[in-house]
N, C-alpha and C positions, 0 to 999 in steps of 0.2 A: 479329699484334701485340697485345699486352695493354695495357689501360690500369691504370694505378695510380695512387693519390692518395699522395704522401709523406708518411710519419710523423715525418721529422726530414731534416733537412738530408743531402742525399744528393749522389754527384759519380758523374758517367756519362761514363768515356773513352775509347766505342768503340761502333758501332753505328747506328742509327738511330734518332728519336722523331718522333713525334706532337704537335706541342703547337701552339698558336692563335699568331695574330698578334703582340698584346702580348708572350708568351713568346720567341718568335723573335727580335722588335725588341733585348731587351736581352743575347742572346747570339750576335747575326748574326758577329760577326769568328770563332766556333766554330763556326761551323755551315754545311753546303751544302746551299744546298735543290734539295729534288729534285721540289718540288712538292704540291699539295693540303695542307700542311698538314706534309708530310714533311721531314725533313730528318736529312742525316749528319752526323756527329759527327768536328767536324775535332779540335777540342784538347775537352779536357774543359769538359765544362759543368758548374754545380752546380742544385739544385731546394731549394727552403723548404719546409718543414713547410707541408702542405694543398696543395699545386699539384699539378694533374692532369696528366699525362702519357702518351704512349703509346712503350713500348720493346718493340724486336723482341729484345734479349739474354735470355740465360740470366741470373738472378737467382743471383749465387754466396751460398751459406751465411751469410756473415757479411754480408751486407747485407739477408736479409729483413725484419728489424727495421724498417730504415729504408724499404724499400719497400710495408712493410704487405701488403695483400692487394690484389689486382686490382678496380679500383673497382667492377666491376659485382657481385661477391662482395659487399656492405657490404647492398648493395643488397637483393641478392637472399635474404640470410639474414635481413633486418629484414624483406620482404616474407612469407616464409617463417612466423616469427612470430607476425603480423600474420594470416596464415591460421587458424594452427593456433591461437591465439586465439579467433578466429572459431568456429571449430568448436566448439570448448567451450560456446559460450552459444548453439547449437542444441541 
């Protein structure tokens, strides 16, 4: 399962996610939980620009816009950077 941060208002009508308490509380008539944190996607749900999420789907074309990149990617290429920065001022 990947985690993503949304870029814009996105709708997921199929699958499974990842998402925290708070998140769950205000989409539970959508949603079955399965547990830890998990849950299946009864009817569609939607996500706001900035909320983090974890989806076990295939990302179709015209939505990676709004699904951005895999949150640990953001991360990992500022980290990335950040190194190679480093290096130059040895």
């Amino acid at each position: 399962m990947k985690e993503y941060v949304a870029k814009a208002v996105l709708t997921l009508g199929a699958g499974r996610v990842r998402i925290d308490v708070e998140q769950a509380k205000t989409r539970a008539h959508n949603l079955k939980p399965l547990g830890e944190g998990l849950h299946e996607i009864v009817n569609p749900i939607q996500f706001k620009r900035g909320e983090r999420f974890g989806w076990d789907g295939e990302v179709p074309k015209a939505m990676r816009e709004a699904f951005g990149e895999p949150a640990g990617a953001a991360v990992k290429r500022t980290f990335g950077k950040a190194v190679e920065a480093a290096r130059k001022l040895v």
